[in-house]
C-alpha positions as CSV (number, residue, x, y, z in Angstrom):
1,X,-54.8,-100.1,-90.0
2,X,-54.6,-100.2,-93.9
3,X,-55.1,-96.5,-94.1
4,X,-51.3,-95.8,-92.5
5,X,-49.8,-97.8,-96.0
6,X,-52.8,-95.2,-97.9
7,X,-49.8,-94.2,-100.2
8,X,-48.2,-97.9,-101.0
9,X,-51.8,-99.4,-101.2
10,X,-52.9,-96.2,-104.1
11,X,-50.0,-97.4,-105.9
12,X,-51.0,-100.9,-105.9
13,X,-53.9,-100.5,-106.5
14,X,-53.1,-98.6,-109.8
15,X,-51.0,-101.2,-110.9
16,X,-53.8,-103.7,-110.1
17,X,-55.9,-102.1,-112.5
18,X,-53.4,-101.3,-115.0
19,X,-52.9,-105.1,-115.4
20,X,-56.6,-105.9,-115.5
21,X,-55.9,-108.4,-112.6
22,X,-59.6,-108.5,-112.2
23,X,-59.7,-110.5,-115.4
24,X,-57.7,-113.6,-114.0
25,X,-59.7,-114.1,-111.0
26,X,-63.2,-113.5,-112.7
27,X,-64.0,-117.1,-111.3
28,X,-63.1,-116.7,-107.9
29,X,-66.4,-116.0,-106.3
30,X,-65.1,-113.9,-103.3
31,X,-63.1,-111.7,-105.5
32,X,-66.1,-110.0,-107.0
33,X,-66.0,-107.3,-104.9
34,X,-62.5,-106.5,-105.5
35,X,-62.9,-106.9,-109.2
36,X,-65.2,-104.0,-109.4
37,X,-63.1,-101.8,-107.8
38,X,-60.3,-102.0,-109.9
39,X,-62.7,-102.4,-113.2
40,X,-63.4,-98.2,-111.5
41,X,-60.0,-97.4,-111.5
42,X,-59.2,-95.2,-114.7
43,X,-55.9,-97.0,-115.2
44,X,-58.3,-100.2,-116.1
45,X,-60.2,-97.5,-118.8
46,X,-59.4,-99.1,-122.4
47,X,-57.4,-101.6,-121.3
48,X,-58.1,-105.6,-121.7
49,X,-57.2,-108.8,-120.4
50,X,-53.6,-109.0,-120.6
51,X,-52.4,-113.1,-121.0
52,X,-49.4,-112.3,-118.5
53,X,-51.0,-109.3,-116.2
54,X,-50.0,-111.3,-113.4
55,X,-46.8,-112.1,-114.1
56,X,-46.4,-107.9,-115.4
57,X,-47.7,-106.9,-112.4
58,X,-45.8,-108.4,-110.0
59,X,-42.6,-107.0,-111.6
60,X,-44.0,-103.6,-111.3
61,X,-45.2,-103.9,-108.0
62,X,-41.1,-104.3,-106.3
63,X,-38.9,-106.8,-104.4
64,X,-40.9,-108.5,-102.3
65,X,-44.1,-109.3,-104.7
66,X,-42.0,-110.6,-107.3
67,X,-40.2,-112.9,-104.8
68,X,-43.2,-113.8,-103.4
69,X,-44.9,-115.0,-106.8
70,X,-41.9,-117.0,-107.3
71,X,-42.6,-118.7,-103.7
72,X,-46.2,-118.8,-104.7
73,X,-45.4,-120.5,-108.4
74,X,-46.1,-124.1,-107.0
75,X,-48.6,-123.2,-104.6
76,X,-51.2,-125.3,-106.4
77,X,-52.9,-125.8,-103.4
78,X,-53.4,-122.0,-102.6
79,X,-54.2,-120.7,-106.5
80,X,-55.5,-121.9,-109.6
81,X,-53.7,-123.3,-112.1
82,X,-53.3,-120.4,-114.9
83,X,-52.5,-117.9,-112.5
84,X,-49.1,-120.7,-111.1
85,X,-48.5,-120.6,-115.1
86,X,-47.5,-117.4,-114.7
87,X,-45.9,-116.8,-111.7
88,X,-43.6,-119.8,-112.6
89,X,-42.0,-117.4,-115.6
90,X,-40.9,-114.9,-113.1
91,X,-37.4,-114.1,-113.6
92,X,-35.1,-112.9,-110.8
93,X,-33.0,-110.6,-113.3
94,X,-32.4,-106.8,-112.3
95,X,-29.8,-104.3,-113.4
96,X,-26.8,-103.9,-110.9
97,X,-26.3,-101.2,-108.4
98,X,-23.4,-99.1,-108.1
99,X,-20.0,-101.1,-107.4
100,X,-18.8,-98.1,-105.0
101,X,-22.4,-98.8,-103.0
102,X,-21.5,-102.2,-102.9
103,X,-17.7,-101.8,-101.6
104,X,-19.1,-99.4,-99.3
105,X,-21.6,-102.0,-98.2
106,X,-18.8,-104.4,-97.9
107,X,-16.4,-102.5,-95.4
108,X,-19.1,-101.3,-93.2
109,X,-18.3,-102.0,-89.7
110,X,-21.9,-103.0,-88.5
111,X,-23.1,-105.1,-91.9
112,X,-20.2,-105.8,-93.6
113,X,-16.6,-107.4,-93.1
114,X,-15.6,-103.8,-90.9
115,X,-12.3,-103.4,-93.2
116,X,-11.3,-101.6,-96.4
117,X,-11.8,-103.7,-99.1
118,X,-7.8,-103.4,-100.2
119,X,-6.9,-105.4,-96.5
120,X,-9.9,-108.2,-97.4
121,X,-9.2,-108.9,-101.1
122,X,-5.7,-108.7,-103.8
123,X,-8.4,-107.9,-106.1
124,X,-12.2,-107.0,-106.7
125,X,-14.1,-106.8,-110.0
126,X,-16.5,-103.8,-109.9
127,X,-18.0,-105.5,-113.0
128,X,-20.7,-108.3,-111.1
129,X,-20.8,-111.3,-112.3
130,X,-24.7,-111.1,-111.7
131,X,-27.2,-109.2,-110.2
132,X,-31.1,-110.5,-108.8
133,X,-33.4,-108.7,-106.7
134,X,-32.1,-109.2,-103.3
135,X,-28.2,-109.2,-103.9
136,X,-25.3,-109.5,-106.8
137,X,-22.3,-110.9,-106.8
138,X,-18.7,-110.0,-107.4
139,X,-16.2,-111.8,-108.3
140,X,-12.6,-111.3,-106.6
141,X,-9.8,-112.3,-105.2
142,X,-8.1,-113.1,-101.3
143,X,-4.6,-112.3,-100.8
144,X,-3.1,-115.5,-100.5
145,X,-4.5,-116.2,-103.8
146,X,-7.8,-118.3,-103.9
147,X,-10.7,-117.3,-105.9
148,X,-13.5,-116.1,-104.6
149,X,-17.2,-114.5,-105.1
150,X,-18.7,-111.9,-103.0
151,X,-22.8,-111.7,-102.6
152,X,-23.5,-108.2,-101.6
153,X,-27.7,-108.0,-100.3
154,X,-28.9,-104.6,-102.0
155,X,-28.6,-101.3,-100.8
156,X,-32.5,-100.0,-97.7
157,X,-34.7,-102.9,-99.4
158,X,-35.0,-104.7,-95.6
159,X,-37.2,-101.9,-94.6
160,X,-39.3,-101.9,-98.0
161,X,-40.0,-105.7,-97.4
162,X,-40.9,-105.1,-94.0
163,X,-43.6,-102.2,-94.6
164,X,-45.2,-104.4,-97.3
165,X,-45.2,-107.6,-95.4
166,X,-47.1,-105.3,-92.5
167,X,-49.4,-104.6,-95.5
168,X,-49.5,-107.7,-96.6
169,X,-50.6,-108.9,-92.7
170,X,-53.2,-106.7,-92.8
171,X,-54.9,-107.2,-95.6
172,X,-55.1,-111.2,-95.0
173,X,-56.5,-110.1,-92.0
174,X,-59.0,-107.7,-93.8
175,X,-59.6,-110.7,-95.9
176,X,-60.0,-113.3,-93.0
177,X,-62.1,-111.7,-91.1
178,X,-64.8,-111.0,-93.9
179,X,-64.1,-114.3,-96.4
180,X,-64.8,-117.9,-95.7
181,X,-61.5,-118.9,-98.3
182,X,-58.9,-116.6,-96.3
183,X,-59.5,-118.5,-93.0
184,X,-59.8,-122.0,-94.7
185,X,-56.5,-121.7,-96.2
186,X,-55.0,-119.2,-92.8
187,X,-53.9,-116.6,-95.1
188,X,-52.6,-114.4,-92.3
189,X,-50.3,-117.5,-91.2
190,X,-49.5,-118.0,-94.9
191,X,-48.4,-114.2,-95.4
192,X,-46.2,-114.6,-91.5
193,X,-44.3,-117.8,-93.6
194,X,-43.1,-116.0,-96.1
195,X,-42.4,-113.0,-94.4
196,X,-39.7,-115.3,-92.4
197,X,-38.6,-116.6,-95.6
198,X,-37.9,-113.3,-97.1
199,X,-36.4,-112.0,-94.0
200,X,-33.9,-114.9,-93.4
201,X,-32.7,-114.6,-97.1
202,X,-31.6,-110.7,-96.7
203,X,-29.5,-112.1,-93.7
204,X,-26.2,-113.6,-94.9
205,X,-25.1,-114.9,-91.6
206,X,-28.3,-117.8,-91.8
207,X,-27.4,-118.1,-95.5
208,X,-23.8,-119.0,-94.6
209,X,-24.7,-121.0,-91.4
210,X,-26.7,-123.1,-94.3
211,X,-24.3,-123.3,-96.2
212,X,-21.3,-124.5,-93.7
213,X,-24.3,-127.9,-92.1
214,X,-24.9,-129.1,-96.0
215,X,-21.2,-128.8,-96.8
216,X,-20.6,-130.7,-93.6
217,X,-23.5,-133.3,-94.5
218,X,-21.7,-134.0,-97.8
219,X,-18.1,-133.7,-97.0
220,X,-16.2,-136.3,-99.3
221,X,-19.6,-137.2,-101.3
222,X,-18.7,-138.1,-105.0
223,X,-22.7,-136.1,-105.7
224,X,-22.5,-132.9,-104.7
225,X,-20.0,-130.8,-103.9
226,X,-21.1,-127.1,-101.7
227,X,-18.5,-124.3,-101.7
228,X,-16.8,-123.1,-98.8
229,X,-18.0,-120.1,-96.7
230,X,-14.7,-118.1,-95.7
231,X,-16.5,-114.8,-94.6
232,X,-20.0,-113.4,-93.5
233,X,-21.8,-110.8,-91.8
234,X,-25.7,-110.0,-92.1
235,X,-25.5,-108.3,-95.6
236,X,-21.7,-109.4,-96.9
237,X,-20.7,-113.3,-97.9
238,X,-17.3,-114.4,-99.5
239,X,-17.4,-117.9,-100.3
240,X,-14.8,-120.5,-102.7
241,X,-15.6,-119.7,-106.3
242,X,-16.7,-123.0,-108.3
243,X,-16.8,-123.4,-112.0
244,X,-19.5,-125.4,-113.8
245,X,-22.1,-125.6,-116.4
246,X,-25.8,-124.6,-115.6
247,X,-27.9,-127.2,-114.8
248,X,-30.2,-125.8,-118.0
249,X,-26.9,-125.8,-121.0
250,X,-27.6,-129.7,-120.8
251,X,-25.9,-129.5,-125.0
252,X,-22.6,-128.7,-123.7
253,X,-22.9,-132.2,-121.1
254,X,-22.9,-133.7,-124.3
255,X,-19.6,-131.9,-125.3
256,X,-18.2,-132.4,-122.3
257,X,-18.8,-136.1,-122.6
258,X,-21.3,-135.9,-119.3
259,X,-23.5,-139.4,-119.0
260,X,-26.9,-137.6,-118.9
261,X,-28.9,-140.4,-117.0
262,X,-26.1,-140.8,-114.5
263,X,-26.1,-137.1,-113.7
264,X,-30.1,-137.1,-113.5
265,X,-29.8,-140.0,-111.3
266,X,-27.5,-138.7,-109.0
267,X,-29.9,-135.2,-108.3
268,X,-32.3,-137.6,-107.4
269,X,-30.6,-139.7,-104.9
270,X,-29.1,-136.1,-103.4
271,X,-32.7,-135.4,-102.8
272,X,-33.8,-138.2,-101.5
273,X,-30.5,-138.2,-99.3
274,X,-31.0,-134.4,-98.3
275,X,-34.6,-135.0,-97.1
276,X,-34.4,-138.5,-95.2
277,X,-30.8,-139.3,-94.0
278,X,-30.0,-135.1,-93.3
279,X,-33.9,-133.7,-92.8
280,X,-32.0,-130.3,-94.1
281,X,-32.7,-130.0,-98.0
282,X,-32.1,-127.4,-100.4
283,X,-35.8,-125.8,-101.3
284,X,-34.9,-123.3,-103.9
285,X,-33.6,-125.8,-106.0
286,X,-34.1,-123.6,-109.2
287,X,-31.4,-124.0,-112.6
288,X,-29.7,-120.4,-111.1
289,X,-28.5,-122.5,-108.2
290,X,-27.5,-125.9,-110.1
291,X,-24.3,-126.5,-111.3
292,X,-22.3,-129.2,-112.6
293,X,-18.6,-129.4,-112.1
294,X,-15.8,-128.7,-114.6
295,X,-11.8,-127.5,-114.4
296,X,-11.5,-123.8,-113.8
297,X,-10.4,-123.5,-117.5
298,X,-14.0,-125.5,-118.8
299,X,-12.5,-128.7,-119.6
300,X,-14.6,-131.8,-118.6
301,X,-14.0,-134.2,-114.8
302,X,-13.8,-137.6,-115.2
303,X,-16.6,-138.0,-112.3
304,X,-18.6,-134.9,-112.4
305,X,-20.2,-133.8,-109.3
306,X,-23.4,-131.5,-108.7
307,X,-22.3,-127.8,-107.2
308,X,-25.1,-126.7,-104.6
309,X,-25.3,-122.8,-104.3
310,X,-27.7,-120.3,-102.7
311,X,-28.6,-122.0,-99.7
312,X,-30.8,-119.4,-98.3
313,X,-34.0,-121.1,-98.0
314,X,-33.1,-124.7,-96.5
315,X,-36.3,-127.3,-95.1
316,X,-36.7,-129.1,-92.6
317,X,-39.2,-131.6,-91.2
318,X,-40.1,-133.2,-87.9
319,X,-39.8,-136.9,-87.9
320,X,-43.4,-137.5,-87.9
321,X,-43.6,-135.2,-91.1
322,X,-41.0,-137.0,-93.0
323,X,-42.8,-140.7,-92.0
324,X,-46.1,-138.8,-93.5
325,X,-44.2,-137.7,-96.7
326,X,-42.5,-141.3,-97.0
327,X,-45.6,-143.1,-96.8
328,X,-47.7,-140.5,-99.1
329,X,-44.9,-140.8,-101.7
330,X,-45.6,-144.5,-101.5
331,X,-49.4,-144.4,-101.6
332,X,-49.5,-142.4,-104.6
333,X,-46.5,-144.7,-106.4
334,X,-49.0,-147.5,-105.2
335,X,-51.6,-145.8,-106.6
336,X,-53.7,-146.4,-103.1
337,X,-55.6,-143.6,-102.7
338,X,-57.8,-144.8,-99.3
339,X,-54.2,-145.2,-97.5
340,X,-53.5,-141.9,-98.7
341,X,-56.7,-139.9,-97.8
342,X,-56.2,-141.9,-94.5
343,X,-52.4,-140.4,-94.2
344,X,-53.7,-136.9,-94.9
345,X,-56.9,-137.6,-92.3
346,X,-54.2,-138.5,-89.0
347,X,-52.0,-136.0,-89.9
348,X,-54.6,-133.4,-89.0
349,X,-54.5,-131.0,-92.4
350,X,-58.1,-132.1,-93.5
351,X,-61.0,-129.5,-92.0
352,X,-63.5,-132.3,-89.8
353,X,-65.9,-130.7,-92.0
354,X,-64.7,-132.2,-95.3
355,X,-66.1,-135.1,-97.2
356,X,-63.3,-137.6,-96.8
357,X,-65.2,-139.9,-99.1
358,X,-65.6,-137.3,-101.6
359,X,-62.1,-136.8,-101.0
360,X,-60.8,-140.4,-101.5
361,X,-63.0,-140.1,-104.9
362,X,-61.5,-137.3,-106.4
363,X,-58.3,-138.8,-106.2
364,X,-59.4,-141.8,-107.6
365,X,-61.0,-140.6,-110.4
366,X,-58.3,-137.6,-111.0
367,X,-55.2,-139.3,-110.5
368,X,-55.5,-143.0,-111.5
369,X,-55.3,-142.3,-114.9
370,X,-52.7,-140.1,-114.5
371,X,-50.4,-143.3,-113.2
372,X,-51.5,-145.7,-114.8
373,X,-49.6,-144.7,-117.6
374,X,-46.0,-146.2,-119.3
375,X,-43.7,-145.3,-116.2
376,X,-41.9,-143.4,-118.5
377,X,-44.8,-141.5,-119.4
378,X,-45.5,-140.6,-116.1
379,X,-45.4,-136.5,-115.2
380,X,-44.5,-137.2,-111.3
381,X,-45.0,-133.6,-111.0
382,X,-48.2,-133.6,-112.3
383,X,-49.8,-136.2,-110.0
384,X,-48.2,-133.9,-107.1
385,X,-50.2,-130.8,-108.7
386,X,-53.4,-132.5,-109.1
387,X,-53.3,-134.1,-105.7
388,X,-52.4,-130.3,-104.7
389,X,-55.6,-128.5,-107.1
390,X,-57.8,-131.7,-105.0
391,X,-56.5,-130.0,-101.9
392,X,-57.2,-127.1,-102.1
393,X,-60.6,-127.8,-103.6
394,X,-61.2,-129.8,-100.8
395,X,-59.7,-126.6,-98.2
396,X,-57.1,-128.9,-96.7
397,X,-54.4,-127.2,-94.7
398,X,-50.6,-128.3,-95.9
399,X,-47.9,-127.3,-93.8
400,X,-45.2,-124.7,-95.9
401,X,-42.1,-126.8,-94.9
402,X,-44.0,-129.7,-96.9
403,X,-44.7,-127.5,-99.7
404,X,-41.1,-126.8,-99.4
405,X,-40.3,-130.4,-99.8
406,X,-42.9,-130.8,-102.7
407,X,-41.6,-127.4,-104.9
408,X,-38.2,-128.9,-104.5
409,X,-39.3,-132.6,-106.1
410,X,-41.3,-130.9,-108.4
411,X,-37.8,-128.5,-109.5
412,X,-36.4,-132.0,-109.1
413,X,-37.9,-134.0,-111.1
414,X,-38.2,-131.4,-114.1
415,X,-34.3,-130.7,-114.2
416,X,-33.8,-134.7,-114.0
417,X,-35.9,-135.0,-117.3
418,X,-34.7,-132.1,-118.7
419,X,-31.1,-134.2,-118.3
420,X,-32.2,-137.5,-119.3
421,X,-36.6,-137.9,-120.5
422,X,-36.8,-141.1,-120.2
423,X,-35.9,-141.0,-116.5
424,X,-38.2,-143.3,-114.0
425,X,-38.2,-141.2,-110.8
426,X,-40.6,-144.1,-109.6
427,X,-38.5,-147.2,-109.7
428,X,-36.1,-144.9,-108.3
429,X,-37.2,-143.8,-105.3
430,X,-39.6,-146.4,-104.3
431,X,-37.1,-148.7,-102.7
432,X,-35.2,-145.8,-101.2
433,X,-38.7,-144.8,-99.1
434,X,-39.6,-148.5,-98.8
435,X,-36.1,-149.2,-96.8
436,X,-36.4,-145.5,-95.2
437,X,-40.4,-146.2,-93.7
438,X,-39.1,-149.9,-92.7
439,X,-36.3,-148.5,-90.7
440,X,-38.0,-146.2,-89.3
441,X,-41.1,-148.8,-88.3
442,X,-38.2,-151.3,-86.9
443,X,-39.3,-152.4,-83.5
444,X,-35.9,-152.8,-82.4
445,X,-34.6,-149.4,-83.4
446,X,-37.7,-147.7,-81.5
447,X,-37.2,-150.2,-78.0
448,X,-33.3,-148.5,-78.2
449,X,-34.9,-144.5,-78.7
450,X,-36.9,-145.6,-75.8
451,X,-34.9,-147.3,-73.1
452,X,-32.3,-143.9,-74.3
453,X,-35.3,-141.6,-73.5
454,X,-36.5,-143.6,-70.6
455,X,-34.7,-141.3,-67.8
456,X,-36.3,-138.1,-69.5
457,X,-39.8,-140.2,-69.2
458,X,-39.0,-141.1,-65.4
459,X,-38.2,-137.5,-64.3
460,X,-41.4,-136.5,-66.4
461,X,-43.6,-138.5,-64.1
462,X,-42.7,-136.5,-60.9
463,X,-44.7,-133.2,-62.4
464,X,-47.9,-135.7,-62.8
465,X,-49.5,-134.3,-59.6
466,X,-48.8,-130.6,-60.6
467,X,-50.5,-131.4,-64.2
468,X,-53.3,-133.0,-62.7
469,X,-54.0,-130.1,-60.2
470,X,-53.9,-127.1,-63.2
471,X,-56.3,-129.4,-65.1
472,X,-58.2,-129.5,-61.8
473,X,-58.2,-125.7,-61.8
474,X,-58.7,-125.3,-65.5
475,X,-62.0,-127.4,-64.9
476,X,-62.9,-124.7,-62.8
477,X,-62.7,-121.6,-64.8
478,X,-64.1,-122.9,-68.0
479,X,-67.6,-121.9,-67.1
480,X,-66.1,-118.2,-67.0
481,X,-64.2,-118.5,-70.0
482,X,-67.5,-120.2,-71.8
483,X,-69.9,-117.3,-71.0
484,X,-66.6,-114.9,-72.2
485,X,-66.8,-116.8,-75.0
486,X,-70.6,-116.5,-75.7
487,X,-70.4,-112.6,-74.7
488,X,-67.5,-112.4,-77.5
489,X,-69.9,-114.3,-80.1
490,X,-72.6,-111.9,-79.4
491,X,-70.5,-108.8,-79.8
492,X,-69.1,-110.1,-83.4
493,X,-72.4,-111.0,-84.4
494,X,-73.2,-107.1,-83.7
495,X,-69.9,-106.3,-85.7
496,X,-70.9,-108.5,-88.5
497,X,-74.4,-106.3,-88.8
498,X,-72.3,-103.2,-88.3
499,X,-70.5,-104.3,-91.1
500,X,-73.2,-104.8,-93.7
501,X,-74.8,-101.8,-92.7
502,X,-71.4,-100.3,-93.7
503,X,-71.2,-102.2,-97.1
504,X,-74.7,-101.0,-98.2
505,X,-73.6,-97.6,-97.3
506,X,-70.8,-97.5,-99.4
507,X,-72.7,-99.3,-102.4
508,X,-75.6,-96.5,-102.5
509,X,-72.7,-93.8,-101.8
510,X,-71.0,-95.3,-104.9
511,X,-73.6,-95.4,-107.2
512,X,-74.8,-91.9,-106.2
513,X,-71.8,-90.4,-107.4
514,X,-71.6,-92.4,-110.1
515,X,-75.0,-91.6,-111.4
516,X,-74.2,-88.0,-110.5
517,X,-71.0,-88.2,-112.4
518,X,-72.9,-89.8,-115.9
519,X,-75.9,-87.1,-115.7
520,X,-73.0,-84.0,-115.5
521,X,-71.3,-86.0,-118.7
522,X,-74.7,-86.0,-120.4
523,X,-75.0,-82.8,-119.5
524,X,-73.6,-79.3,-120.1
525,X,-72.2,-79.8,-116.5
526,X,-68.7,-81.4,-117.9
527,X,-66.4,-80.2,-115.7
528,X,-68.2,-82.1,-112.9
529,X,-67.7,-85.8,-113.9
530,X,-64.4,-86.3,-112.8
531,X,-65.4,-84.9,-109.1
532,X,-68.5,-87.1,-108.9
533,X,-66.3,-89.6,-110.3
534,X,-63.3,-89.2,-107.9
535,X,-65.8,-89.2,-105.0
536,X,-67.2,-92.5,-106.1
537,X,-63.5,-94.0,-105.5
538,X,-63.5,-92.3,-102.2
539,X,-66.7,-94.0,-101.2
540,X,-65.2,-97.3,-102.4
541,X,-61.6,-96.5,-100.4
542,X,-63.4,-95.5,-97.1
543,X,-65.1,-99.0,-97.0
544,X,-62.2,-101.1,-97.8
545,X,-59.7,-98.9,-95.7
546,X,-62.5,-98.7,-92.8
């Protein structure tokens, strides 16, 4: 229940208020109710609409809400636009914790590497060389000379993660089971995504495993070159050190003699490579993680490679998910919107009680403009978001790994401009996903996956009998499972009036005491305003913690 996190959810709730986050949601219907409460709060008392509350807030609020509004920056399907404006500004950037901590956290026999640092490295630089919310890094040294860096995951934040994802969890599920918009976009399955995303990146062991399959995928590739993993355990990594230039100093390329539309080029065809040929991709593909090779001492290489770091969160897709992506990519290049509604329709993420029609016309009338444009006036990420605001206008379901795939274009596409603005990510990849759809539509190529899957098919067919007898006995039951069902309606249609009865409860409760707390103000009676006032929250706590 939400009253065992009473303590963490007070101390939200504060900041809530202190931010005036009921000001950037004053259009969302169903947060009404919510906006009143924290418009009662006295840490909302004086204070306005702040033009980055959001983004403040988060910061305040710890580890895992700041990582999630970074997760949640292109999430255009889930959130309005001025509220992603904000989360996209969300910088990872914390001060360091204590070297020793992180040494210690190094030789640890269960976490770390299980030996003292002196038999791991010749040398290790207490300074780090940076420090986010989830780990730093160290630079040091092995003893037989090579250079190295050493991530270190921050000292007890698993189990603060953890208690706020459980929150989290529960309040979707508060939310879903009393608002229409939590169960059309499954916000309790939204919140379990992320929780695995978070969880896998405080594990160094995944991050390394990532790391070792997309060096392997590239191993002698002249585009991107991924540094080797030479130790790990669950909160310890020591991998190659690389030297390069961010992705984001593109003025010293131009010092260095770089070809900025070859280099912007290249990112693209490693995407498109990463997503189609490996279906494993690099979705946190943020300038932190981007780098572009130079000598160890700065000085420029005659064919500069892209350095790929941070592999923590890697995507994947099934093979019918990539053939959906391929040929939506292609629809909206094409600018045919009825294939693409279509696309959307088979793949299952539109609710059979949308409008497809209505659909199909808002992208029309949305997007067409929008690409119909110079090519090299084009804002591919821009079409992607508006297709994204339609969806979620229209409560479509998107799978995460494809908003994966779509944040990492979108990061993409932005750092290939940045390079080079006159870059046509169109006449790029259109012949890359017109040869990838053909290949994969080739009759001959799916005759061979057959005839090599024909003996699985053959031994399938002997459990036909015992498939057709448990439908047989499923037949059976589902009158009993019918009038469960009915019997389960009837008792949350009870719950539901339980409910309201509850809600206008609370309401009269709160504006008793509220009432009660203006007439003692007015009144000689001072000293009892804040009471009548504190029991007002109470009221307003017992129905939302109920």
């Amino acid at each position: 229940m939400l009253i065992t996190h009473r303590k963490r959810l007070l101390s939200l709730y504060r900041i809530a208020a202190k931010y005036r986050l009921d000001t950037h949601f004053a259009d969302v219907p169903e947060f009404a109710p919510i906006a009143r409460l924290l418009r009662a709060h006295p840490a909302s008392f004086g204070r306005s609409h702040q033009p980055l509350g959001v983004k403040l807030a988060l910061e305040e609020m710890g580890t895992l809400f700041l990582k999630l509004g970074q997760l949640l920056s292109t999430r255009s399907d889930l959130l309005p636009p001025q509220i992603i404006a904000q989360l996209s500004l969300l910088q990872d950037k914390v001060a360091p914790f204590d070297a020793k901590i992180a040494i210690a956290t190094i030789e640890h026999a269960k976490y770390g590497l299980g030996q003292p640092i002196g038999d791991i490295f010749a040398r290790f630089d207490e300074m780090p060389l940076a420090a986010a919310s989830v780990a730093q890094v160290h630079t040091a040294a092995l003893h037989d000379g090579r250079e190295v860096v050493v991530k270190v995951v921050r000292p007890n934040i698993k189990q603060g993660i953890i208690s706020d994802f459980e929150l989290l969890r529960q309040m979707a599920a508060w939310a879903s089971a009393r608002l229409e918009a939590a169960r059309a976009i499954h916000l309790i399955d939204v919140v379990e995504d992320y929780r695995q995303i978070m969880l896998n990146e405080l594990d160094l062991t995944l991050e390394a495993a990532n790391s070792t399959k997309m060096r392997h995928n590239f191993t002698g590739s002249r585009l991107i070159y991924v540094p080797e993993v030479y130790m790990s355990a669950k909160q310890v990594m020591v991998s190659e050190r690389i030297f390069g230039v961010p992705i984001s100093q593109t003025d010293l390329f131009d010092a260095l003699g770089y070809d900025r539309a070859a280099l912007a080029k290249k990112g693209l065809t490693i995407f498109f490579t990463q997503v189609f040929r490996d279906n494993f991709f690099h979705a946190d593909m943020h300038p932190g993680n981007i780098f572009v090779e130079t000598m160890p001492d700065g000085r420029a290489v005659a064919e500069p490679r892209y350095i790929g770091l941070d592999c923590a969160i890697m995507g994947e897709l099934s093979k019918e998910d990539q053939l959906i992506v391929a040929r939506m990519l292609l629809s909206v290049m094409n600018a045919n919107y009825t294939a693409l509604v279509d696309i959307i329709w088979q793949a299952g993420w539109i609710p059979p009680s949308a409008d497809k029609y209505a659909l199909m016309r808002d992208m029309s009338r949305t997007v067409s403009p929008m690409v119909l444009k110079p090519i090299h006036e084009i804002d591919f990420a821009g079409v992607l978001f508006e297709i994204l605001s339609i969806a979620r206008r229209h409560r479509m379901s998107i799978p995460p790994q494809l908003m994966l795939l779509l944040k990492t274009l979108v990061h993409v596409e932005g750092l290939g401009r940045e390079l080079y603005p006159e870059l046509d990510i169109w006449s790029l990849a259109k012949p890359i996903l017109t040869a990838w759809v053909k290949s994969q539509l080739d009759p001959i190529k799916n005759m061979q996956e057959l005839q090599a899957r024909l003996p699985e098919v053959l031994l399938s067919t002997t459990d036909l009998p015992k498939l057709l007898n448990q439908s047989l006995q499923s037949l059976a039951t589902l009158g009993a499972h019918q009038d469960a069902l009915l019997h389960e309606i009837q008792s949350l249609r009870a719950d539901g009036l339980n409910e309201r009865r509850h809600d206008w409860i609370a309401l009269a409760g709160f504006v008793l005491m509220l009432g009660m707390a203006w007439w003692s103000a007015l009144a000689i009676h001072l000293y009892l305003a804040p009471i009548f006032f504190i029991l007002a929250i109470g009221v307003i706590l017992w129905r939302v913690l109920l």
